[in-house]
C-alpha positions as CSV (number, residue, x, y, z in Angstrom):
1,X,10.8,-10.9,-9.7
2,X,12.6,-7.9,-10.7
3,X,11.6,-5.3,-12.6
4,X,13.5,-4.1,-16.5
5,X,17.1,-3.5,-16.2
6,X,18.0,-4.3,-12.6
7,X,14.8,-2.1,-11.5
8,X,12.4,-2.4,-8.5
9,X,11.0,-5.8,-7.9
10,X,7.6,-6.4,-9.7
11,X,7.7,-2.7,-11.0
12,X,6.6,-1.6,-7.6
13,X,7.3,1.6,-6.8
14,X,6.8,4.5,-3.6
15,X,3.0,5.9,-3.8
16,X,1.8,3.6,-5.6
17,X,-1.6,1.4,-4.4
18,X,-0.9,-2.4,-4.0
19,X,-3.0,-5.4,-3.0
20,X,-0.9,-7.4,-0.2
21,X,-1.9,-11.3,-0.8
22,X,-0.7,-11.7,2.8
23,X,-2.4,-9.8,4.8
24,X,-5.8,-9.5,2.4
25,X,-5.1,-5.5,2.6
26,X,-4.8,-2.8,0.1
27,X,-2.3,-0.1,0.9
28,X,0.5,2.4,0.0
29,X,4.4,1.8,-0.6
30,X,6.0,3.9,1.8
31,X,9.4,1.8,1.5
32,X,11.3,-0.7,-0.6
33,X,14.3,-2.2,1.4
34,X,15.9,-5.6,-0.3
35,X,13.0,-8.0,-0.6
36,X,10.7,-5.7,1.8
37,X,8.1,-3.4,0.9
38,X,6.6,-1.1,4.0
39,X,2.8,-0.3,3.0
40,X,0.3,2.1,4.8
41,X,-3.0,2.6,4.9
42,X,-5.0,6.0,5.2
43,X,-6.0,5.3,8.8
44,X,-1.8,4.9,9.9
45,X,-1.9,1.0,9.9
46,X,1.7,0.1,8.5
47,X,3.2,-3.2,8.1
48,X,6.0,-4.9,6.2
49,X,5.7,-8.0,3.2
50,X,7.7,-9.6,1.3
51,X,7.4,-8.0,-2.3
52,X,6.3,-11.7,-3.5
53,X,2.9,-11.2,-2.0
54,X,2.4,-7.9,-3.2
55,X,0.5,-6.8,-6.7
56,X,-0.5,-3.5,-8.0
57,X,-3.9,-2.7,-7.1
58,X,-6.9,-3.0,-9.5
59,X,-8.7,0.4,-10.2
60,X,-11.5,-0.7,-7.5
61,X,-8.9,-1.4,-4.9
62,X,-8.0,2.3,-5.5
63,X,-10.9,3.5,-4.9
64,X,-11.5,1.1,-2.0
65,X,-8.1,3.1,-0.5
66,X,-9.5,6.4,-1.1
67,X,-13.3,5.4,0.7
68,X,-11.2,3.9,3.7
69,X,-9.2,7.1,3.6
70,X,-12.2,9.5,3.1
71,X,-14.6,7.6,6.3
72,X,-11.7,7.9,8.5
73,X,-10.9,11.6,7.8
74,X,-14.6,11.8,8.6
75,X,-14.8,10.0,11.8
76,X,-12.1,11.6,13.1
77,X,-13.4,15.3,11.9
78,X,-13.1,17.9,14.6
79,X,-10.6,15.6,17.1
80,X,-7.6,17.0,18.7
81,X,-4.8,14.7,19.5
């Protein structure tokens, strides 16, 4: 499942949204490492999946990311570590 010429596999790349099959999550490449990809989410949850289960998010699935991303900035407005 590589991408053109040799490239990343499925076309995935660092920053960009996916869908993890796996896991039923959508999230962020941080990492690609062999047949790994490392994926956060907004509120720190990171995990690992094999770049088989993973597709490139949908345009709602973005903005399913950036909602997660925007409640938890707001839950967690005016908290010091």
């Amino acid at each position: 499942m590589n991408g053109p010429a040799g490239g990343t596999p499925g076309g995935l790349r660092i920053g960009m949204v996916v869908y993890d099959r796996t896991y039923d999550m959508v999230g962020v490449v941080d990492g690609l490492a062999g047949p790994l990809v490392s994926i956060s989410r907004p509120t720190g949850l990171t995990w690992q999946s094999r770049c088989m289960s993973v597709r490139p998010g949908t345009d709602y699935e973005r903005r399913q990311l950036r909602a997660i991303g925007a409640l938890h900035q707001l839950r967690h407005k005016g908290l010091r570590p």
